[in-house]
N, C-alpha and C positions, 0 to 999 in steps of 0.2 A: 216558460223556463227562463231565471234569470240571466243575463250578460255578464262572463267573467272581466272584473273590469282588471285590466292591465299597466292605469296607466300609472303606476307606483311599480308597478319591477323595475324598470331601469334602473330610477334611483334607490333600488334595494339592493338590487347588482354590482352598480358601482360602489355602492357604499362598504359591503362585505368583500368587494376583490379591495377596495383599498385600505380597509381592515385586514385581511388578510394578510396585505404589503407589511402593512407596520407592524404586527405582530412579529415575522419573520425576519424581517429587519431587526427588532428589537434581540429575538432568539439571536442571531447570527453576530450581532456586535456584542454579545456574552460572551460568545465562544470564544476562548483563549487556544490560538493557532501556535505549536512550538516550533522556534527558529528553526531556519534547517540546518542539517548536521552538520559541522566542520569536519574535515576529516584530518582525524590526527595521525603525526607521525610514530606509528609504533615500530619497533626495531621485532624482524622476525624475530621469533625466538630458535633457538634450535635446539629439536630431539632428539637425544642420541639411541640410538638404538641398538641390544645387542651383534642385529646383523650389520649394522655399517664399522663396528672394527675389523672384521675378517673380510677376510678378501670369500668370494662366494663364486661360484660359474653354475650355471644349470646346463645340464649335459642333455641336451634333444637325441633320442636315438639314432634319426639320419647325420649329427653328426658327429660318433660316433669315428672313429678307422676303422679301416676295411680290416680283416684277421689274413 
């Protein structure tokens, strides 16, 4: 039975991890990263709603007067 000879993987190994490297390298300095977001100053807006012109109370039973 032949002898698996071995002594060519290393340098196959190294050679495809650092192919690898530069491949990924190459992908990742394509990549266009967008600045991060400023945050502007926006002025609330306000909703008017018909409940905010009347005056309103919500009546709870317990408080209620006594009869």
């Amino acid at each position: 039975m032949p002898q698996l000879n071995t002594s060519t993987w290393l340098i196959t190994i190294l050679s495809m991890i650092l192919t690898l490297y530069i491949v990924f390298q190459l992908k990742i300095s394509k990549h266009y990263y967008y600045p991060d977001p400023e945050p502007s100053l926006a002025k609330p807006k306000k909703h008017t709603t018909p409940w905010e012109t009347k005056w309103t109370k919500i009546y709870l039973p317990l408080s209620l007067p006594l009869h």
